[in-house]
C-alpha positions as CSV (number, residue, x, y, z in Angstrom):
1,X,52.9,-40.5,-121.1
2,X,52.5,-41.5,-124.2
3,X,55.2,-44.6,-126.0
4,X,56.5,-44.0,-129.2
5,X,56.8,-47.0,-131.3
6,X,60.2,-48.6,-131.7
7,X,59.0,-50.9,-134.9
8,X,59.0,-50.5,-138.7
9,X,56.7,-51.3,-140.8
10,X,57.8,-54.2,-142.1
11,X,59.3,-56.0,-138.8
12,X,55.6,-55.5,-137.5
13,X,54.9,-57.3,-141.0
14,X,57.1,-60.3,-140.2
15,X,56.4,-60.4,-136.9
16,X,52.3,-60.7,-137.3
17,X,53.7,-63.9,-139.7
18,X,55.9,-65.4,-137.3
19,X,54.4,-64.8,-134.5
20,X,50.8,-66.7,-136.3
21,X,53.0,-69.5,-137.4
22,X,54.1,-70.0,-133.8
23,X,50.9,-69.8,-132.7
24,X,49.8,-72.8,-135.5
25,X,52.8,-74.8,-134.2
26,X,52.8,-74.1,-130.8
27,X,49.1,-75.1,-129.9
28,X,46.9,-75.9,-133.3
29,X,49.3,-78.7,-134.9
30,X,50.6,-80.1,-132.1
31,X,52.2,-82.9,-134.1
32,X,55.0,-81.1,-135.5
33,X,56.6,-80.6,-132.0
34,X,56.4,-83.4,-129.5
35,X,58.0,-82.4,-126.9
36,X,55.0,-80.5,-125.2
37,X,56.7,-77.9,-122.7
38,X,58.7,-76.9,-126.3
39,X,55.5,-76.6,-128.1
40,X,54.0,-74.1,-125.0
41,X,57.2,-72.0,-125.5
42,X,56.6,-72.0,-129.4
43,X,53.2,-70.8,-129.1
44,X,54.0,-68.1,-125.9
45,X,56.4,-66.9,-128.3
46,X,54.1,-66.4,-130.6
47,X,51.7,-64.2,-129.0
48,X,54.3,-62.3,-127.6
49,X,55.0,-61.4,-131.2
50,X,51.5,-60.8,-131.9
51,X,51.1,-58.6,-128.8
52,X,54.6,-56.6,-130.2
53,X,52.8,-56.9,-134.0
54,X,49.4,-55.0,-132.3
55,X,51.4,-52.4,-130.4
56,X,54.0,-51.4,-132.4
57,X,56.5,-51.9,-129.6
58,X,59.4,-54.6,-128.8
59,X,59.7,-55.4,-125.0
60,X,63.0,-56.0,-126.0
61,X,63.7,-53.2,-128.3
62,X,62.5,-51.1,-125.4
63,X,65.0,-52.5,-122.7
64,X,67.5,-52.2,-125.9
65,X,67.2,-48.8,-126.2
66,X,66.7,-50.0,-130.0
67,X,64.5,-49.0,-132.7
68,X,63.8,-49.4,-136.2
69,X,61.3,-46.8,-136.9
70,X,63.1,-44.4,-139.5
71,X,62.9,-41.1,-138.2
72,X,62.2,-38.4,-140.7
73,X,65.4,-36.5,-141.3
74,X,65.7,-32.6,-140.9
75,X,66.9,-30.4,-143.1
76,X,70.8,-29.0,-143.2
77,X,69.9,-25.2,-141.3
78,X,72.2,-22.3,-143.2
């Protein structure tokens, strides 16, 4: 069975952003955050928006029953 994506083009967009700056935070410059079990979630985060960036799929869209992918409309039938 094969899983349609649930995200747009441009929330995959943001989410490859965020999810890298999360990444940078979380576990490159660990200065920023200090508190270290904050910085792991930062940087779990992260990935987890990578992984949704790479699939085209939210975990949590999914559960959501949400999507942002515009669906082509049809045309009015006479």
């Amino acid at each position: 069975m094969k899983k349609e994506p649930n995200l747009h083009k441009i929330d995959r967009i943001m989410r490859g952003i965020i999810g890298l700056g999360c990444i940078y935070i979380g576990f490159i410059d660990t200065s920023l955050i200090t508190n270290r079990v904050v910085a792991i979630l930062m940087g779990v985060f992260g990935i987890v928006n990578l992984w949704a960036f790479a699939t085209h799929r939210c975990p949590v869209y999914t559960a959501a029953g949400f999507s942002t992918v515009v669906k082509p409309s049809r045309p009015l039938e006479d």
